[in-house]
C-alpha positions as CSV (number, residue, x, y, z in Angstrom):
1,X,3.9,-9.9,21.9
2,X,1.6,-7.1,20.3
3,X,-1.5,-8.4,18.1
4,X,-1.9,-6.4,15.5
5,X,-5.0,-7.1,13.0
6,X,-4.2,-5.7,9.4
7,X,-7.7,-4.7,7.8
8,X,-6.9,-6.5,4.8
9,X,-7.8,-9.7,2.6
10,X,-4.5,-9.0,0.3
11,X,-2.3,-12.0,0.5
12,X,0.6,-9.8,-0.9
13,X,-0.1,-6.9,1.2
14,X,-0.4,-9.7,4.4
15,X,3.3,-10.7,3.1
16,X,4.8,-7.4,2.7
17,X,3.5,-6.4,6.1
18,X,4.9,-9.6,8.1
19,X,8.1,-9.0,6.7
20,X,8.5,-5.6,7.7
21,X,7.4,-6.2,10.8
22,X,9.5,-9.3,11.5
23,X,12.4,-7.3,13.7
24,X,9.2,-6.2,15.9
25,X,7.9,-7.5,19.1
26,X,4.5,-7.9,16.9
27,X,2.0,-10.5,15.4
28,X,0.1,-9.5,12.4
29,X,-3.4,-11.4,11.7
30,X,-5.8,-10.7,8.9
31,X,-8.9,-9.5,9.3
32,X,-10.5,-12.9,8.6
33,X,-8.7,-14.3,11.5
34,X,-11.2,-12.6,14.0
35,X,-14.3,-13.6,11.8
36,X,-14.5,-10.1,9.6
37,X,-15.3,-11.3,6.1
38,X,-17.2,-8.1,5.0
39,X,-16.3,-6.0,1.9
40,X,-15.4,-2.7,2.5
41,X,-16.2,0.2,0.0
42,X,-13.6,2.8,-0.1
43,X,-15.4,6.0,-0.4
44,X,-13.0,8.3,1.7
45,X,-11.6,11.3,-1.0
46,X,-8.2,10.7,0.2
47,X,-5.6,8.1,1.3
48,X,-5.9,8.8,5.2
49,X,-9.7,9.0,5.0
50,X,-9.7,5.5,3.1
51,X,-7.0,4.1,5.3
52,X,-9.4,5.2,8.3
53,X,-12.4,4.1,7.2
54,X,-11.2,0.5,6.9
55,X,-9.6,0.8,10.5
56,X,-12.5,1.5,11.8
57,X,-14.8,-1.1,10.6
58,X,-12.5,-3.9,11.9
59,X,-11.9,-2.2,15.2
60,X,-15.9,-1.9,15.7
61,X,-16.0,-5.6,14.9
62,X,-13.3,-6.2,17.4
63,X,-12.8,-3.0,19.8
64,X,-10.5,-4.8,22.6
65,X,-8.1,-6.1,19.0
66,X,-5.0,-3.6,17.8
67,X,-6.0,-2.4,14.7
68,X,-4.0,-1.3,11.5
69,X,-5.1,-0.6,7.9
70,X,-3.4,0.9,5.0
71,X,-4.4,2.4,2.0
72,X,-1.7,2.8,-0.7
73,X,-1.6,3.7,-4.6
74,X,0.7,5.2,-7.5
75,X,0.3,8.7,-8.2
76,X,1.6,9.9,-11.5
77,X,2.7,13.7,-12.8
78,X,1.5,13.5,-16.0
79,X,-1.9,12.0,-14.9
80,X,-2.5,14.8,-12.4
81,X,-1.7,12.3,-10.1
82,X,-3.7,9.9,-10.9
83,X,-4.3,7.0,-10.4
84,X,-3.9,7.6,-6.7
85,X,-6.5,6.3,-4.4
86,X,-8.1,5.0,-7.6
87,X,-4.9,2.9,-7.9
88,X,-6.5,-0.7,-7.3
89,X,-9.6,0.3,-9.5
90,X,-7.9,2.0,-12.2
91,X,-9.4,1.4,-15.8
92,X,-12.9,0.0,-14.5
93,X,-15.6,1.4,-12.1
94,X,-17.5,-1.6,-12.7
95,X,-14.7,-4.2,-11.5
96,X,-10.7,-4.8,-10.7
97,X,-9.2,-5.5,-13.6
98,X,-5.9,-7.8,-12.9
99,X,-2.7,-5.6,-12.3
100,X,-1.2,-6.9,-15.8
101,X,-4.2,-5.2,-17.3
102,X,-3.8,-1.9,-15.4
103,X,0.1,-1.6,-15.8
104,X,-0.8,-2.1,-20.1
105,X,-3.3,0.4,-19.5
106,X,-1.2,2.6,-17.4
107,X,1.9,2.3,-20.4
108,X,-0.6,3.0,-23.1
109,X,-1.3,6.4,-21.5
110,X,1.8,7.3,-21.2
111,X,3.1,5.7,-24.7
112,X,4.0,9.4,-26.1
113,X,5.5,11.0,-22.3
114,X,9.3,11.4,-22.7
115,X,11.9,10.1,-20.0
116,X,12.1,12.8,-18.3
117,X,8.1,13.7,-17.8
118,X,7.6,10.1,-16.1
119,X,8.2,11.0,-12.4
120,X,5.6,9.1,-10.5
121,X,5.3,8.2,-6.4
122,X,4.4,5.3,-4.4
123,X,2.1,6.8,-1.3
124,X,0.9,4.6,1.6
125,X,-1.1,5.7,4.9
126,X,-0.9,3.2,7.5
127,X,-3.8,4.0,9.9
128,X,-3.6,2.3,13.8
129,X,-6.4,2.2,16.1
130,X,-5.6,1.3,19.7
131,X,-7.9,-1.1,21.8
132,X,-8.5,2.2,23.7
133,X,-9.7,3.8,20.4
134,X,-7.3,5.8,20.1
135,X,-6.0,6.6,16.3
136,X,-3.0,7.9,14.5
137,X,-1.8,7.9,10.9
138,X,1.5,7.3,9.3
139,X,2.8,7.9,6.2
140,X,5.3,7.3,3.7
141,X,6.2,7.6,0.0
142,X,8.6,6.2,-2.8
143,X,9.3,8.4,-5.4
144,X,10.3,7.5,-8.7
145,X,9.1,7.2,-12.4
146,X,7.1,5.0,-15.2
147,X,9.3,3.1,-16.8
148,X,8.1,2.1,-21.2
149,X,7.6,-1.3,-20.3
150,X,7.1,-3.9,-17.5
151,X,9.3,-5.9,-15.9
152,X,10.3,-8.1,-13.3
153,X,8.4,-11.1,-11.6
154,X,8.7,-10.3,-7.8
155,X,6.0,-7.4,-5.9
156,X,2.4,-7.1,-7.3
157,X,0.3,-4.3,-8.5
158,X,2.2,-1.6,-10.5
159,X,5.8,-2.6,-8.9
160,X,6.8,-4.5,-12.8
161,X,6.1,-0.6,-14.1
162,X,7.5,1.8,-11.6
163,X,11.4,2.4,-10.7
164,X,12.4,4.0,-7.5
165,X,14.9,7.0,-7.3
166,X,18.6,5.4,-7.0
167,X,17.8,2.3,-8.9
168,X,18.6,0.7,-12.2
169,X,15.7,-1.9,-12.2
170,X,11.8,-2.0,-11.7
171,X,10.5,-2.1,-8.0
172,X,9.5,-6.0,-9.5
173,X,13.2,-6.5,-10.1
174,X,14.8,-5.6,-6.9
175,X,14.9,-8.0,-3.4
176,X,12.2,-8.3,-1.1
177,X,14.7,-6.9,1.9
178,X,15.8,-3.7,-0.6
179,X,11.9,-3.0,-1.0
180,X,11.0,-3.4,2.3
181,X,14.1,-1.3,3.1
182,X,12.6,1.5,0.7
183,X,9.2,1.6,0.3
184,X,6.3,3.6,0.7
185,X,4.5,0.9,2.9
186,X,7.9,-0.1,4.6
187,X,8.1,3.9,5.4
188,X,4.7,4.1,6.7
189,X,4.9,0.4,9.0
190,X,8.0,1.0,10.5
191,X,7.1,4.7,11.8
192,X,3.9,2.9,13.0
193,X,5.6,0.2,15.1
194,X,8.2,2.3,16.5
195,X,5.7,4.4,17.9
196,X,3.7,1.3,19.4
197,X,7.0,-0.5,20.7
198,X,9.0,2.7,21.4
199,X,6.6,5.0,23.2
């Protein structure tokens, strides 16, 4: 079975990516696993760049280990799609603020955008670094639109505020296997491990 180490601390993101993986001949560790504890900055000017960067950091810690990192975010039309890669900093450049605090603040911008000006889209690139060093980038995106208020308790981040294309409830609302079916990151993963197990 492949080792894969997801340059990460997220539980939810650790979750998500398990799942996904689960019907793949694949184990996926966190970063902390192999000893990495340090904080990586994400000064790359796009999601790929980002998505590398963290990649490589962990595989330079580790260079024999399987490496994959992700970097993900909402981009929204009527914010010039914005957040995006600004997604898990949204609101502060001084700190996270909680993702109940970014979804209000997200809903307060848009308070006066009708229905039909709401479109929005999940994006996720899923970066792999080989113990050979060799890279490769996947992507994948969930579109959909803001919805006026939150709701739902399952996901994290802006999932309560956000409902895919197709569906009557929030990304929040819907099952773990119908998001994992659908999503951005579920996209992204299983176009990365078909090409590690298939090729």
């Amino acid at each position: 079975m492949l080792q894969l180490v997801l340059a990460s601390a997220n539980e939810g993101k650790i979750a998500e990516f398990r799942r996904i993986a689960k019907a793949y001949p694949v184990e996926i560790i966190m970063a902390r696993d192999i000893g990495f504890d340090q904080e990586i900055e994400e000064t790359g000017n796009s999601f790929v760049e980002n998505a590398l960067l963290k990649a490589r950091m962990v595989h330079a810690f580790s260079r024999e280990s399987y490496v994959i990192a992700d970097d993900s975010g909402l981009c929204v039309d009527a914010l010039d799609g914005g957040p995006g890669i600004y997604s898990a900093r949204f609101g502060s450049r001084l700190e996270k603020l909680a993702a109940s605090d970014r979804n209000a603040l997200l809903l307060e911008l848009l308070k006066d955008v009708p229905d039909d000006k709401r479109s929005a889209h999940f994006h996720c690139s899923i970066a792999l670094i080989s113990a050979q060093a060799e890279e490769k980038v996947f992507d994948g995106q969930l579109h959909g639109k803001i919805l006026f208020a939150a709701s739902g308790q399952h996901g994290f981040g802006y999932d309560p505020v956000f409902m895919a294309d197709n569906c009557q409830v929030s990304l929040a609302e819907v099952s773990n296997v119908e998001k994992d079916r659908i999503s951005h990151r579920g996209i992204a993963l299983r176009a990365c491990l078909d090409y590690l197990t298939k090729t």
